[in-house]
mmCIF file of the N, C-alpha and C atoms, coordinates in Angstrom:
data_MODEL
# 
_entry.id   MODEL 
# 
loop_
_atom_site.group_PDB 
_atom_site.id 
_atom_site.type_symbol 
_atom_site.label_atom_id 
_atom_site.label_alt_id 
_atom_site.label_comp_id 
_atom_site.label_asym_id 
_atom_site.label_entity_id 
_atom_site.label_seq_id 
_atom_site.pdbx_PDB_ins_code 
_atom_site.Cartn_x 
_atom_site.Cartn_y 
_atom_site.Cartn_z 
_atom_site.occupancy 
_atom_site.B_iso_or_equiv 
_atom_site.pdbx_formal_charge 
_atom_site.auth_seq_id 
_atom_site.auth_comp_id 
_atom_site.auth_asym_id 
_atom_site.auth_atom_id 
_atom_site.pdbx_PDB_model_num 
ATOM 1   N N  . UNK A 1 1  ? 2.439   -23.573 -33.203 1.00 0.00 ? 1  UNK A N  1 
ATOM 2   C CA . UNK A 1 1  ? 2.469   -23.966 -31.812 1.00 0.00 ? 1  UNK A CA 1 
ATOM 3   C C  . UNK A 1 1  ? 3.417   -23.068 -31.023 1.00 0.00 ? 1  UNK A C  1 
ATOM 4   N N  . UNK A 1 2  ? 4.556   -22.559 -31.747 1.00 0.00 ? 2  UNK A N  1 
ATOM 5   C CA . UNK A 1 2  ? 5.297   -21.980 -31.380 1.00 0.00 ? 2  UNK A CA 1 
ATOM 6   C C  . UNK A 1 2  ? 4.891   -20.518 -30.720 1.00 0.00 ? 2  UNK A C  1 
ATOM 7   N N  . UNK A 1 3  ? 4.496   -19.812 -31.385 1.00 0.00 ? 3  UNK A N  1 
ATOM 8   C CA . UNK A 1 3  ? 3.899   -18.472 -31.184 1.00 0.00 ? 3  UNK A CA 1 
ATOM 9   C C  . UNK A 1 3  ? 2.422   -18.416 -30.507 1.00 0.00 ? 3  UNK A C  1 
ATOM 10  N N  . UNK A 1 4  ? 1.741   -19.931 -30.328 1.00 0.00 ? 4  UNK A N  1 
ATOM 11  C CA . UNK A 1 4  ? 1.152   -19.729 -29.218 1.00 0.00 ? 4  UNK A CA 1 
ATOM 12  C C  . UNK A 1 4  ? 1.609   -19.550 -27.681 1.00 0.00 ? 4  UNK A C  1 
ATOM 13  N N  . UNK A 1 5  ? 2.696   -20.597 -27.496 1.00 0.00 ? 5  UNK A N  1 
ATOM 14  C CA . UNK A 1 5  ? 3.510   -20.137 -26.344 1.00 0.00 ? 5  UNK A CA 1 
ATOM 15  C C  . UNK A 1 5  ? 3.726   -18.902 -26.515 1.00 0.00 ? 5  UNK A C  1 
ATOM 16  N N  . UNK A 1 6  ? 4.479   -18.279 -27.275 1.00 0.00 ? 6  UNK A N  1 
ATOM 17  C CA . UNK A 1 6  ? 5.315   -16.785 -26.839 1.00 0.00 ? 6  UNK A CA 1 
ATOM 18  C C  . UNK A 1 6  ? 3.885   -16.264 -26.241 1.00 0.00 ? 6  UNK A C  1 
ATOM 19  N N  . UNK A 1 7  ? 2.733   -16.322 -27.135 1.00 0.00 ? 7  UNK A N  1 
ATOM 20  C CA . UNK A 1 7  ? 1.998   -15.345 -26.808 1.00 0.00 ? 7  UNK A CA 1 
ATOM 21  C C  . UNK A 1 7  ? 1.402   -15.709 -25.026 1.00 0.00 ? 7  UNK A C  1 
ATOM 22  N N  . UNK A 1 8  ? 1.046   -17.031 -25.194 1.00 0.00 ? 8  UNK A N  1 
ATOM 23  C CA . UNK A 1 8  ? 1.050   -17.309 -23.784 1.00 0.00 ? 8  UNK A CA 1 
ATOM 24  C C  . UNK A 1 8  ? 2.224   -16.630 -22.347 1.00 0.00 ? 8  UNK A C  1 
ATOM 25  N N  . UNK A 1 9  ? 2.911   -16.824 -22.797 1.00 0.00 ? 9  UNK A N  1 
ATOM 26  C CA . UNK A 1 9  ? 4.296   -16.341 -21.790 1.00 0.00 ? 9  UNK A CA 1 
ATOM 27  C C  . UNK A 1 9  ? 4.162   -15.127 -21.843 1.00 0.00 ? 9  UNK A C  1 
ATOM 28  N N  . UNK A 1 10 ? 3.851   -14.365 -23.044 1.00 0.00 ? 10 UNK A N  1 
ATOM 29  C CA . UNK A 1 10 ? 3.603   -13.087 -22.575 1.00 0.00 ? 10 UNK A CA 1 
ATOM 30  C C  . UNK A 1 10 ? 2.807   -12.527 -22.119 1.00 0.00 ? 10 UNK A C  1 
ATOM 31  N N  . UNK A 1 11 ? 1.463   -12.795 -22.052 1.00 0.00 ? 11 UNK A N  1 
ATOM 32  C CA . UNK A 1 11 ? 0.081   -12.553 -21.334 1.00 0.00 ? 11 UNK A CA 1 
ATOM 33  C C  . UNK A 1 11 ? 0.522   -13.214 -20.282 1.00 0.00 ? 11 UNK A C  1 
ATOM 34  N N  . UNK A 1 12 ? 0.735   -14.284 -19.299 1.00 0.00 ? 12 UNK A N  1 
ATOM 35  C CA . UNK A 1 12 ? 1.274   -14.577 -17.976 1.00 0.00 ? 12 UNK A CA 1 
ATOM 36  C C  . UNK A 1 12 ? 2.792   -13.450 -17.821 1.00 0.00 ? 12 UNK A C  1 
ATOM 37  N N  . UNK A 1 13 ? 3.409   -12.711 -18.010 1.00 0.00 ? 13 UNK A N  1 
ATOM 38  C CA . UNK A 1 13 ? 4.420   -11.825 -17.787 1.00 0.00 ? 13 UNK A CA 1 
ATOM 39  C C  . UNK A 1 13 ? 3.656   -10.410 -17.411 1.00 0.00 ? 13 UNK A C  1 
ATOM 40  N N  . UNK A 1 14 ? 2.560   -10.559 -18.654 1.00 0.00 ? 14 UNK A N  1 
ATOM 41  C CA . UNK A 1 14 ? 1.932   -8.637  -18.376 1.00 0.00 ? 14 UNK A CA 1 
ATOM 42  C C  . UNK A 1 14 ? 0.794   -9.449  -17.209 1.00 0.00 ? 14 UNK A C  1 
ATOM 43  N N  . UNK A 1 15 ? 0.337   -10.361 -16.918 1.00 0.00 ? 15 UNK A N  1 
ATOM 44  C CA . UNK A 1 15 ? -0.195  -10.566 -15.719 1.00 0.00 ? 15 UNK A CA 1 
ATOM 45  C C  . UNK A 1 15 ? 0.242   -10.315 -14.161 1.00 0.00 ? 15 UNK A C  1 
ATOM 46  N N  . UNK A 1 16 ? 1.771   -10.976 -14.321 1.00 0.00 ? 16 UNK A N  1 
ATOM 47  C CA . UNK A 1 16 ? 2.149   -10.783 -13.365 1.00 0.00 ? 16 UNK A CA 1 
ATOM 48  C C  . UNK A 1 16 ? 2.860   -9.483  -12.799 1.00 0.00 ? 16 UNK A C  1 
ATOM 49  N N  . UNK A 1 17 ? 3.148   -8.595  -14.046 1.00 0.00 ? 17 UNK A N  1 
ATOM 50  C CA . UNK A 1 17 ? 3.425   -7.545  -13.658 1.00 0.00 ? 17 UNK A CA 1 
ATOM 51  C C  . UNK A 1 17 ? 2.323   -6.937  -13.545 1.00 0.00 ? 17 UNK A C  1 
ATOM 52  N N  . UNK A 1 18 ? 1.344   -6.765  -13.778 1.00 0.00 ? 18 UNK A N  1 
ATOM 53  C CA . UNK A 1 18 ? 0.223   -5.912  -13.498 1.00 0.00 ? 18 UNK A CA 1 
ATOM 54  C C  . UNK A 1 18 ? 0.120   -6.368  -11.717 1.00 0.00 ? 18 UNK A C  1 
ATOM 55  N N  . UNK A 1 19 ? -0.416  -7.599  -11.233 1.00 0.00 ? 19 UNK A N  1 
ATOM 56  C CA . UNK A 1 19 ? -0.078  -7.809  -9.984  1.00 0.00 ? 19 UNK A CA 1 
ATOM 57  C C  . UNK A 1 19 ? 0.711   -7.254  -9.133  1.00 0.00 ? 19 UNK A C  1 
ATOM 58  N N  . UNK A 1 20 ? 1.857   -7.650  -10.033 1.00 0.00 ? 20 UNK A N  1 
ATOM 59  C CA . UNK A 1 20 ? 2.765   -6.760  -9.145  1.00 0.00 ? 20 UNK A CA 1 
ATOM 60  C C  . UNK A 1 20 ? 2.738   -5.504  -8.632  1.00 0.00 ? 20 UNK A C  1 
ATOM 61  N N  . UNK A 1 21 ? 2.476   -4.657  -10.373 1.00 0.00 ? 21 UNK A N  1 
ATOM 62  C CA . UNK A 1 21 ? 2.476   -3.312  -9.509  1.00 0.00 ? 21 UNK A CA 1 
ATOM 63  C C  . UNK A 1 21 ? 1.445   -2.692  -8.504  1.00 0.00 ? 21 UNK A C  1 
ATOM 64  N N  . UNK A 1 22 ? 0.249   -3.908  -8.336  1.00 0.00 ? 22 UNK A N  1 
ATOM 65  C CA . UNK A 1 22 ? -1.058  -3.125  -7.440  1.00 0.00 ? 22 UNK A CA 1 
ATOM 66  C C  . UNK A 1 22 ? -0.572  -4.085  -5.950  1.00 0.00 ? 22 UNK A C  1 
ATOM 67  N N  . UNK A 1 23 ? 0.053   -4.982  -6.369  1.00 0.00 ? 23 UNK A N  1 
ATOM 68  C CA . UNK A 1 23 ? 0.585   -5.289  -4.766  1.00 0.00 ? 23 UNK A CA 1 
ATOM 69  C C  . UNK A 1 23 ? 1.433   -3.892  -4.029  1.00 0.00 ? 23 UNK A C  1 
ATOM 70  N N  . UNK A 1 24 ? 2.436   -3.865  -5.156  1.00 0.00 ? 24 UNK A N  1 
ATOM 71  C CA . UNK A 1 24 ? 2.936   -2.656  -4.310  1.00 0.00 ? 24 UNK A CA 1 
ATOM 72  C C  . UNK A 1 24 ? 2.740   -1.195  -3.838  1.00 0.00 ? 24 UNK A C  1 
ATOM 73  N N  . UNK A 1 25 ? 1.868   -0.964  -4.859  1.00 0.00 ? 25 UNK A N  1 
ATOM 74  C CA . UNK A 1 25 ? 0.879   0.209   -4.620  1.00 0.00 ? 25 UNK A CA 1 
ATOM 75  C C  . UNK A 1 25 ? -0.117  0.333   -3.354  1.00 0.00 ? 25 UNK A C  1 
ATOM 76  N N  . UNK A 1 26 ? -0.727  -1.511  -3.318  1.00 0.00 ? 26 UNK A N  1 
ATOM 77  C CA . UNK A 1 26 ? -1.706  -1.332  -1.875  1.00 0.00 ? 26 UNK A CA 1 
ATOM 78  C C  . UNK A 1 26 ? -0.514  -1.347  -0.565  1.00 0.00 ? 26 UNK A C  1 
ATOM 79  N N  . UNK A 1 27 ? 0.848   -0.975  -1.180  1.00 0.00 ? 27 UNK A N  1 
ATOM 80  C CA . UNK A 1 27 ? 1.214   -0.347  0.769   1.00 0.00 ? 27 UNK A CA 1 
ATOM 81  C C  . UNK A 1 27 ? 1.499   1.208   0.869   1.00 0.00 ? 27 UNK A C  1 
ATOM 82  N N  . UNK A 1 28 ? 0.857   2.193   -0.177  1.00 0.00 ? 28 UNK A N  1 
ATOM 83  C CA . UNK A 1 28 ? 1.554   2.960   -0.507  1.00 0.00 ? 28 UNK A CA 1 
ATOM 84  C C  . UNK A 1 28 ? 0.067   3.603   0.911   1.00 0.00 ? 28 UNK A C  1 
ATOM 85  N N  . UNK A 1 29 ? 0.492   4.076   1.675   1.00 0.00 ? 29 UNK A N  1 
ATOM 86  C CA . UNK A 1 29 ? -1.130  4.674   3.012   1.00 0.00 ? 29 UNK A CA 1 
ATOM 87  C C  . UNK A 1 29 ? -0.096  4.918   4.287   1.00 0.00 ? 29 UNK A C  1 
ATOM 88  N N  . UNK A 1 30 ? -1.497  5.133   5.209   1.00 0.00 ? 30 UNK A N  1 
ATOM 89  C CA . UNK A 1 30 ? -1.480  5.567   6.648   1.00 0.00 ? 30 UNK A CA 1 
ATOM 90  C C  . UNK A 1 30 ? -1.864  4.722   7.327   1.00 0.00 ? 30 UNK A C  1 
ATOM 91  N N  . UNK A 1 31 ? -1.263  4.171   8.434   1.00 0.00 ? 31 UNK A N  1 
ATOM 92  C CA . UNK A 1 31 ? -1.805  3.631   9.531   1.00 0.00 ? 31 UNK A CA 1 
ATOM 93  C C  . UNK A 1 31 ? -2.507  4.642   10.812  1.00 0.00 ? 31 UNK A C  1 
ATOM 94  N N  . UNK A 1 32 ? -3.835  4.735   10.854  1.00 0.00 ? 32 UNK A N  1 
ATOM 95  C CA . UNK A 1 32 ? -4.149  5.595   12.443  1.00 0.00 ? 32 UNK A CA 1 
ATOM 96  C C  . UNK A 1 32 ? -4.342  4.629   13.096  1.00 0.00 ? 32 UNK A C  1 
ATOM 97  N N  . UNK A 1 33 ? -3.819  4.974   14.396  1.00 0.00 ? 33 UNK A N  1 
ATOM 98  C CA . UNK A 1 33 ? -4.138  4.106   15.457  1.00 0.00 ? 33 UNK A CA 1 
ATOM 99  C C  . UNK A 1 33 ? -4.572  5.006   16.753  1.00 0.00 ? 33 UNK A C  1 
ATOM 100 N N  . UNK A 1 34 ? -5.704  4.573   17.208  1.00 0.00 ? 34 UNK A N  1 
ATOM 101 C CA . UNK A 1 34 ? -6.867  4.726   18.334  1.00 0.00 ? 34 UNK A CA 1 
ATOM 102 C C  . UNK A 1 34 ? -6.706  3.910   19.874  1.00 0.00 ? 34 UNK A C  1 
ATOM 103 N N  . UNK A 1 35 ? -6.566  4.683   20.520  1.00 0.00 ? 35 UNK A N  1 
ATOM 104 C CA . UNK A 1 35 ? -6.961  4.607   21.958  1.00 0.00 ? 35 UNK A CA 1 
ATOM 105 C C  . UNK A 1 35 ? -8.816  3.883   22.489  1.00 0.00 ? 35 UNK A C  1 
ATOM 106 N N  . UNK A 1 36 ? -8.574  3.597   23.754  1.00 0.00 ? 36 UNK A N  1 
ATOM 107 C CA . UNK A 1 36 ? -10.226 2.549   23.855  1.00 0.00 ? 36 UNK A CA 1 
ATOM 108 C C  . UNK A 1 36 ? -11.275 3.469   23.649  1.00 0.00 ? 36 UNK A C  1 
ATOM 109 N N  . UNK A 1 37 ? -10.781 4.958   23.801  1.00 0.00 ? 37 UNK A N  1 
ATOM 110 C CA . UNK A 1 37 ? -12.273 5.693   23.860  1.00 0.00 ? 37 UNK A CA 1 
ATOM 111 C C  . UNK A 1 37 ? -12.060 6.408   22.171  1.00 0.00 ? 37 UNK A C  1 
ATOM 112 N N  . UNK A 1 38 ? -11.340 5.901   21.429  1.00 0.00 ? 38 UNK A N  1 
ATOM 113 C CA . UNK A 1 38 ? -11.690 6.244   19.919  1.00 0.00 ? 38 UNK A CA 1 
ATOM 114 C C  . UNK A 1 38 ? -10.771 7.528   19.468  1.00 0.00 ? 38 UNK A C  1 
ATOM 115 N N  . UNK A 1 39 ? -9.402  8.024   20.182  1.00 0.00 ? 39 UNK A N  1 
ATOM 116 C CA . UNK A 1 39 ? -8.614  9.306   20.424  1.00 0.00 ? 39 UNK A CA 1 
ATOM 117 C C  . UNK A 1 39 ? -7.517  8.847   19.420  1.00 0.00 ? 39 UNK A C  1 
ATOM 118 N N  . UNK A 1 40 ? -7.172  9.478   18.349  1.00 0.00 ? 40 UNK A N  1 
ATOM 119 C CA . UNK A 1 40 ? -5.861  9.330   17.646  1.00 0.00 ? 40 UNK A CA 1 
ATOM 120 C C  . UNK A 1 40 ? -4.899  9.207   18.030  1.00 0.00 ? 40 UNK A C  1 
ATOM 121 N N  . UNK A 1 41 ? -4.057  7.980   18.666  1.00 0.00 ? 41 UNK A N  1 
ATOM 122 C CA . UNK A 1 41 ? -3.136  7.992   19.449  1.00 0.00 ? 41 UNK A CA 1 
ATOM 123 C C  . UNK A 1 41 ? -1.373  7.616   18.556  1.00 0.00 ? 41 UNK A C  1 
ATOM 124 N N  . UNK A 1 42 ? -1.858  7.659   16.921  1.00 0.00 ? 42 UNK A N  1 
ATOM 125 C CA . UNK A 1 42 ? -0.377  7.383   16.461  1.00 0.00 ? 42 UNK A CA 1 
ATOM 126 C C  . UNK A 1 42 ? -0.706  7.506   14.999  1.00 0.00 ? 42 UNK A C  1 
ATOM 127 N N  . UNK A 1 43 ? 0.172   7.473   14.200  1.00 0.00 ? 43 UNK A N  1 
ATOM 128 C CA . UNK A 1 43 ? 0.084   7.225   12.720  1.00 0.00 ? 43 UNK A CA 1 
ATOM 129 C C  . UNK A 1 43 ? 1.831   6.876   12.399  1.00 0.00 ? 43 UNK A C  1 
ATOM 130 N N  . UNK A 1 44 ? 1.555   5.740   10.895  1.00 0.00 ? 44 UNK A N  1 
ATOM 131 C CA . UNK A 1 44 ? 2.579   5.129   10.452  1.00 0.00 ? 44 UNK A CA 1 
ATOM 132 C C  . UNK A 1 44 ? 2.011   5.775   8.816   1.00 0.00 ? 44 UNK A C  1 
ATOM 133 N N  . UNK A 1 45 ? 2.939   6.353   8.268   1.00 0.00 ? 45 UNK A N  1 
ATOM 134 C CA . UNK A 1 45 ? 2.730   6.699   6.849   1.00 0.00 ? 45 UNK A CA 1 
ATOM 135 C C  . UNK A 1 45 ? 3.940   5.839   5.804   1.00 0.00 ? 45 UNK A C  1 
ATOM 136 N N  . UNK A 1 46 ? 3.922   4.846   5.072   1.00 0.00 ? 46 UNK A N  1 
ATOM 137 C CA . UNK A 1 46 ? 4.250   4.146   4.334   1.00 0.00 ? 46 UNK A CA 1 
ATOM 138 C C  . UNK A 1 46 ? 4.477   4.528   2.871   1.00 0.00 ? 46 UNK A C  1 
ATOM 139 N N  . UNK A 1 47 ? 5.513   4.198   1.828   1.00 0.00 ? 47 UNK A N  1 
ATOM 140 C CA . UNK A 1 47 ? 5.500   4.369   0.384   1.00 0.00 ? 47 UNK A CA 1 
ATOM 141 C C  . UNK A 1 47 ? 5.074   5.482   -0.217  1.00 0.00 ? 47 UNK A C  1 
ATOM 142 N N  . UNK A 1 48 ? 5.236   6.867   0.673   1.00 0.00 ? 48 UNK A N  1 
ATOM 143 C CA . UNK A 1 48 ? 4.934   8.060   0.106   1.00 0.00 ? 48 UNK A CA 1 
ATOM 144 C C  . UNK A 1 48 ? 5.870   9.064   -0.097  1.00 0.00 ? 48 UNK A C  1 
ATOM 145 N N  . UNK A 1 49 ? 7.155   8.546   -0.316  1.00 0.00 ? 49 UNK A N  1 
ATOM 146 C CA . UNK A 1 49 ? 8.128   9.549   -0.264  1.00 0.00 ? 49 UNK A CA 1 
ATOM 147 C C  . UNK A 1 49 ? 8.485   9.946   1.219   1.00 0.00 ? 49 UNK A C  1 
ATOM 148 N N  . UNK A 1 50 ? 8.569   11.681  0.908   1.00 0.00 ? 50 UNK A N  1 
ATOM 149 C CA . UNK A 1 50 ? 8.988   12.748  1.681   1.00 0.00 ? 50 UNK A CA 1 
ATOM 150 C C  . UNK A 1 50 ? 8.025   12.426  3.448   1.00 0.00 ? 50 UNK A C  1 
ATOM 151 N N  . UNK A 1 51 ? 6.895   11.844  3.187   1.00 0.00 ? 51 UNK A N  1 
ATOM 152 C CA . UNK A 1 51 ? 5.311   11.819  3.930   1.00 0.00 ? 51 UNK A CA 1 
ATOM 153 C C  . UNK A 1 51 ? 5.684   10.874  5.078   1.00 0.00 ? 51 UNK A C  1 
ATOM 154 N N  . UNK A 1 52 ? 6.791   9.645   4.556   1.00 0.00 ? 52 UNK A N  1 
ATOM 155 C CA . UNK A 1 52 ? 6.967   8.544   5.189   1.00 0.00 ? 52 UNK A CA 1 
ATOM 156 C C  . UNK A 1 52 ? 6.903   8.934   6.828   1.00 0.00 ? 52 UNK A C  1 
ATOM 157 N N  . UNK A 1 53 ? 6.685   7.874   7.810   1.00 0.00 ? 53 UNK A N  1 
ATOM 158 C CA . UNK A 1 53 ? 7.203   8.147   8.886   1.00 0.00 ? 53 UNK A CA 1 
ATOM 159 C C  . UNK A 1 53 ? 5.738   7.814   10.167  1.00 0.00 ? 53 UNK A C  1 
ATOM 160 N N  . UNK A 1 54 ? 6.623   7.749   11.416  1.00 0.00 ? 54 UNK A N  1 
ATOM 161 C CA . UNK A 1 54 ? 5.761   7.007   12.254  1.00 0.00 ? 54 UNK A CA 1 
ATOM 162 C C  . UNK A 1 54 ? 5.729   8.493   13.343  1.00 0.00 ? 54 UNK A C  1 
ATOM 163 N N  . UNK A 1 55 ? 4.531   8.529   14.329  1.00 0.00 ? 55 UNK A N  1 
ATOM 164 C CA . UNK A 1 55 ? 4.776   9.357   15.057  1.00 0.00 ? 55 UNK A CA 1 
ATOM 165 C C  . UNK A 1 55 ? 3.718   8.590   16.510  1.00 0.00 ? 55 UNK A C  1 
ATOM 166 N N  . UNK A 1 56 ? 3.723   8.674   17.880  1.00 0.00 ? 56 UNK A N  1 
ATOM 167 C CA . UNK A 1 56 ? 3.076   8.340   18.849  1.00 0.00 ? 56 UNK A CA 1 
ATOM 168 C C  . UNK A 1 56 ? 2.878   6.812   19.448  1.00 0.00 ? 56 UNK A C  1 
ATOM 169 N N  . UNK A 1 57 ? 1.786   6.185   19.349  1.00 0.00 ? 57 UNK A N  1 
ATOM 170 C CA . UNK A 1 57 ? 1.755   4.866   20.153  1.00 0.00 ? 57 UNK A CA 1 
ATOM 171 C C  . UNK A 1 57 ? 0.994   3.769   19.019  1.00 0.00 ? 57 UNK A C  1 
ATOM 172 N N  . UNK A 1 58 ? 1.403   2.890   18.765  1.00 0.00 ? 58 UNK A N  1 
ATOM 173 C CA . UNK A 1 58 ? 0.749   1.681   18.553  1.00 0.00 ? 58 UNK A CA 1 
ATOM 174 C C  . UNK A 1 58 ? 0.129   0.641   19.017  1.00 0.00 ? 58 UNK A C  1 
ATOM 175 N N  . UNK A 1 59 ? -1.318  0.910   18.572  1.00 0.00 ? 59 UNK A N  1 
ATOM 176 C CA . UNK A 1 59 ? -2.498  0.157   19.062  1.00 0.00 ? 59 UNK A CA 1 
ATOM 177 C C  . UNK A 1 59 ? -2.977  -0.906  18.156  1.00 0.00 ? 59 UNK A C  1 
ATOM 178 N N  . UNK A 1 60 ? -3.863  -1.788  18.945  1.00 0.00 ? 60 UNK A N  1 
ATOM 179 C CA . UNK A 1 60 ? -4.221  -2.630  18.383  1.00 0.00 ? 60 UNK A CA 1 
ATOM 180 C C  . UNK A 1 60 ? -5.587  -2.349  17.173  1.00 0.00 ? 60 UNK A C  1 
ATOM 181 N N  . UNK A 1 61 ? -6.036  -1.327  17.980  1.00 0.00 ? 61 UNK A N  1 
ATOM 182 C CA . UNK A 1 61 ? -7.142  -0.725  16.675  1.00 0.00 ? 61 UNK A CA 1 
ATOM 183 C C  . UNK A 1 61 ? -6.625  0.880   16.432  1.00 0.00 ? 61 UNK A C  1 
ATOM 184 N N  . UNK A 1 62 ? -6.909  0.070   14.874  1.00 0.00 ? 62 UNK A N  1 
ATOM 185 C CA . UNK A 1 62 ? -6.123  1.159   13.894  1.00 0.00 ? 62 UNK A CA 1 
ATOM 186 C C  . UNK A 1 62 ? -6.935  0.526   12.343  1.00 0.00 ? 62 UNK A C  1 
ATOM 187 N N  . UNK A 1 63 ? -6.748  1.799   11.614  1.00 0.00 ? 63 UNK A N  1 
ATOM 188 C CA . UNK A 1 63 ? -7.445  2.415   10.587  1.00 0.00 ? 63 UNK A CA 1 
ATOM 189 C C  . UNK A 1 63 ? -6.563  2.178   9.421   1.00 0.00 ? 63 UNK A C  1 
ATOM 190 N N  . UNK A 1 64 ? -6.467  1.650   8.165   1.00 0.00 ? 64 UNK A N  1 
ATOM 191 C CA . UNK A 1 64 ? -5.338  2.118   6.849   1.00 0.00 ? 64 UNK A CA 1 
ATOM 192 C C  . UNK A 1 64 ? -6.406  2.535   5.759   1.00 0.00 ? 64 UNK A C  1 
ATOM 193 N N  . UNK A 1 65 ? -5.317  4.082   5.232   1.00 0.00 ? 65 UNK A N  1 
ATOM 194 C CA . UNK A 1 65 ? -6.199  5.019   4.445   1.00 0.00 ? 65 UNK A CA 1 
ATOM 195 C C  . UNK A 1 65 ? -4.969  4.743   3.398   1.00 0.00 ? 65 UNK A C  1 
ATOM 196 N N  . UNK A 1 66 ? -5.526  4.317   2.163   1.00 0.00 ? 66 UNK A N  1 
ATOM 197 C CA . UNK A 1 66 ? -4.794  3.888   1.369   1.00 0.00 ? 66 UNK A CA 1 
ATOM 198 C C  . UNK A 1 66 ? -4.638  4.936   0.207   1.00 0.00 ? 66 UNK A C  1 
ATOM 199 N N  . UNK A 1 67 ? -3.112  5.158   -0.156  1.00 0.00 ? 67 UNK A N  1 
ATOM 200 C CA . UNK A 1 67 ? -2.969  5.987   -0.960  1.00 0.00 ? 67 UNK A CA 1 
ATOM 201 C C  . UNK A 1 67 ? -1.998  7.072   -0.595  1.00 0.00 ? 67 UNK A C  1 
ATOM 202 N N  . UNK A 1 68 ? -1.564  8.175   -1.227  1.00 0.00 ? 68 UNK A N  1 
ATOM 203 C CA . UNK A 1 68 ? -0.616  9.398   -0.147  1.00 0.00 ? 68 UNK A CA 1 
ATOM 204 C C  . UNK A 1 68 ? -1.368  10.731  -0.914  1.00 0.00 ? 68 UNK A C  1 
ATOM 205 N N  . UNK A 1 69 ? -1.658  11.317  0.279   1.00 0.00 ? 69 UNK A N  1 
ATOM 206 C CA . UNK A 1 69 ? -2.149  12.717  0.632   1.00 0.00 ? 69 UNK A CA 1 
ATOM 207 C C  . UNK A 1 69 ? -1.016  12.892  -0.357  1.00 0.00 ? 69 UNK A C  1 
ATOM 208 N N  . UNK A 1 70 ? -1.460  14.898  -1.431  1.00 0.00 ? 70 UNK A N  1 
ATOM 209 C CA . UNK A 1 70 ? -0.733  15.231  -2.182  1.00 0.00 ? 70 UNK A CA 1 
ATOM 210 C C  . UNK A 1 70 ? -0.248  16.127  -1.107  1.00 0.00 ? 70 UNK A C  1 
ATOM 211 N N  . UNK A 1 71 ? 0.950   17.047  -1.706  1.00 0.00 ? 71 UNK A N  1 
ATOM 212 C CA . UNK A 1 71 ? 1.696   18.108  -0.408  1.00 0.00 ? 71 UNK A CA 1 
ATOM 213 C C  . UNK A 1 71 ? 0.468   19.392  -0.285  1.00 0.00 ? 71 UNK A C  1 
ATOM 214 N N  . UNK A 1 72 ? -0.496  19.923  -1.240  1.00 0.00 ? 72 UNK A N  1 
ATOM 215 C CA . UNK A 1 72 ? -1.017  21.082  -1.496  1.00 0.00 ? 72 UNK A CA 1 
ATOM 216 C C  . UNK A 1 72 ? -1.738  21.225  -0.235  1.00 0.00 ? 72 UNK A C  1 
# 
């Protein structure tokens, strides 16, 4: 009975770390954000290192491209 728990506790542990790490991975992107006639009016780059960083205006429609561009 015993070593069914452990094994239980440990399959709920590698569960939740697996979760974990794709929670934190889905913020690793770009925010574009668009003007009414469809014009790139900003970007927010998130969890990419060096890449990070916001530049222009924030709109209500906007785009997330998930993942980080490599430097090449």
């Amino acid at each position: 009975m015993a070593r069914n728990r452990v094994l239980a506790v440990a399959a709920s542990l590698g569960f939740l770390a697996l979760v974990s790490f794709n929670a934190a991975a889905g913020w690793q992107g770009t925010w574009h954000y668009y003007d009414e006639e469809g014009v790139l009016v900003g970007s927010w780059t998130a969890g990419c290192g060096a890449a990070d960083g916001r530049w222009g205006v924030v709109t209500d429609n906007k785009v997330f491209i998930q993942g980080c561009r490599d430097e090449s």
